[in-house]
C-alpha positions as a printed Julia matrix, in Angstrom:
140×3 Matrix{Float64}:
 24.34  50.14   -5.9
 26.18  52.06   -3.11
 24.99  54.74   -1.71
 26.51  57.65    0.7
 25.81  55.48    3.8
 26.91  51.89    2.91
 30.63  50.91    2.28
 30.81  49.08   -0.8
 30.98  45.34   -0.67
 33.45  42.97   -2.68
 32.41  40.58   -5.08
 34.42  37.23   -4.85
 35.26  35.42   -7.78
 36.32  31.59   -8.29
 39.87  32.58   -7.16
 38.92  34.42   -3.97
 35.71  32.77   -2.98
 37.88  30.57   -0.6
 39.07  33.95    1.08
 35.69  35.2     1.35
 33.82  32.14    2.58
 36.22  31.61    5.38
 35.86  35.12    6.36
 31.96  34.35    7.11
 32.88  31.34    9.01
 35.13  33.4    10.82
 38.42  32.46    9.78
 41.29  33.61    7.93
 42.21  31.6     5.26
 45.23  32.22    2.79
 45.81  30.83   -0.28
 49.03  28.15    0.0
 51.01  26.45   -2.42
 50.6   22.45   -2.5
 54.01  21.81   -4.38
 55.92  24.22   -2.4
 53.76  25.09    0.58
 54.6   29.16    0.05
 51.51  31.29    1.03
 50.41  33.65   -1.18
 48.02  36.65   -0.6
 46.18  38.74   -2.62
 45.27  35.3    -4.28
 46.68  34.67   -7.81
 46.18  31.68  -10.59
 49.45  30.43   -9.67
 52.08  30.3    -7.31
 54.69  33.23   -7.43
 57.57  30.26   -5.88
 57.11  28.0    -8.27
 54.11  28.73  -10.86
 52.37  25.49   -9.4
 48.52  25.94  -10.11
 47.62  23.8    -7.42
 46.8   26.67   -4.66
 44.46  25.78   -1.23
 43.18  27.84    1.43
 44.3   27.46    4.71
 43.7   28.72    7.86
 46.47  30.98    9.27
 46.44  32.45   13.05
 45.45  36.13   11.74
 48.72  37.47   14.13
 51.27  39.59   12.58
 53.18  43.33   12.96
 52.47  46.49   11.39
 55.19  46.45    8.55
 53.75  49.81    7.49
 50.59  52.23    7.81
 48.73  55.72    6.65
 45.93  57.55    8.55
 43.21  58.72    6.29
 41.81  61.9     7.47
 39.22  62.03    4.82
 36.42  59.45    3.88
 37.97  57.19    0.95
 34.84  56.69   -0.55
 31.2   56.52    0.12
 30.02  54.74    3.45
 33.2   55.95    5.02
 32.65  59.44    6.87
 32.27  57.47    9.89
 35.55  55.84   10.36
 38.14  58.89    9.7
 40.38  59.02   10.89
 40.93  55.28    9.66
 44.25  53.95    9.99
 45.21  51.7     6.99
 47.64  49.2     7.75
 50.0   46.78    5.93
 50.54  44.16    8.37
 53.33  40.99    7.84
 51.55  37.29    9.11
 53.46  35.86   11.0
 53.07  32.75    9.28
 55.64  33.89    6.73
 58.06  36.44    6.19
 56.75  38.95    3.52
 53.4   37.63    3.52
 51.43  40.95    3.86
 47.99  42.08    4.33
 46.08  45.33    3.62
 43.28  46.55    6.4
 42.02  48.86    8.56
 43.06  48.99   12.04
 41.0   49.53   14.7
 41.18  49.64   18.79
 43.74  52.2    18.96
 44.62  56.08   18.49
 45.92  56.51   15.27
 48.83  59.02   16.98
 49.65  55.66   18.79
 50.49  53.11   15.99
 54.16  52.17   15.25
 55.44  49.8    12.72
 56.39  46.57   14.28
 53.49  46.7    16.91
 51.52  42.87   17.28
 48.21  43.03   15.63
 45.43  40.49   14.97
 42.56  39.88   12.86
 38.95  40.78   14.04
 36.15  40.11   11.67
 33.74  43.01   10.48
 30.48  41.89    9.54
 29.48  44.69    6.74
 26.56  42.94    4.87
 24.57  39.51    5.33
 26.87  38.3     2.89
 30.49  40.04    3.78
 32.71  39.91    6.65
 36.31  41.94    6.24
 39.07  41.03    7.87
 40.68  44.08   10.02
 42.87  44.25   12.56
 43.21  45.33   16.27
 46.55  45.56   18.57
 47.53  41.77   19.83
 45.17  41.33   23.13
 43.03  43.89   23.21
């Protein structure tokens, strides 16, 4: 049960657990094609290249650009009211054009983000079981 000061907490399933466990060992993994070697994110039963069901994680390099973003003024939920203004980004791994990613972005003034800047993953540690993935501008 969440209440007003905890942020909820996903629940993996058999087609995300990969996501999630690497996320605890402090890595991001995305789910790839083995027939056509396309990664795919948010994870799926098949492949969206070529419908292959034969999908791996695989650690990627967490670096990519801002391909778009929103500031939230107001808490999204419960166990939010301390991170507005929280700036919400879409961000394009470099690993592969159009392979996008939704999270927060931290490490910056939200008046100061542009589309295009360099970004990578940090991990957020939100339970004993959950680490997010979020982001921060490239070498800070």
């Amino acid at each position: 049960m969440t209440t007003a000061s905890t942020r909820p907490v996903p629940f993996p399933d058999d087609m995300t657990e990969g996501f999630w466990d690497s996320l605890r060992a402090r890595t991001l993994s995305i789910q790839r094609c083995a027939r056509c070697s396309r990664f795919n994110h948010a994870p799926s039963l098949t492949c969206p290249g070529c419908g292959s069901e034969d999908l791996r994680y695989e650690p990627v390099s967490g670096r990519g650009t801002v391909h778009s973003y929103t500031v939230l003024e107001d808490p999204p939920g419960p166990g939010f009211a301390t991170l507005v203004p929280l700036v919400v980004v879409v961000v394009e791994l470099v690993e592969q054009p159009r392979l996008l990613m939704v999270a927060n972005l931290f490490g910056i003034d939200p008046a100061e983000v542009r589309i295009g800047a360099e970004v990578e993953v940090s991990f957020e540690k939100i339970s004993e079981v959950c680490v997010l993935p979020q982001f921060r501008p490239a070498g800070a």
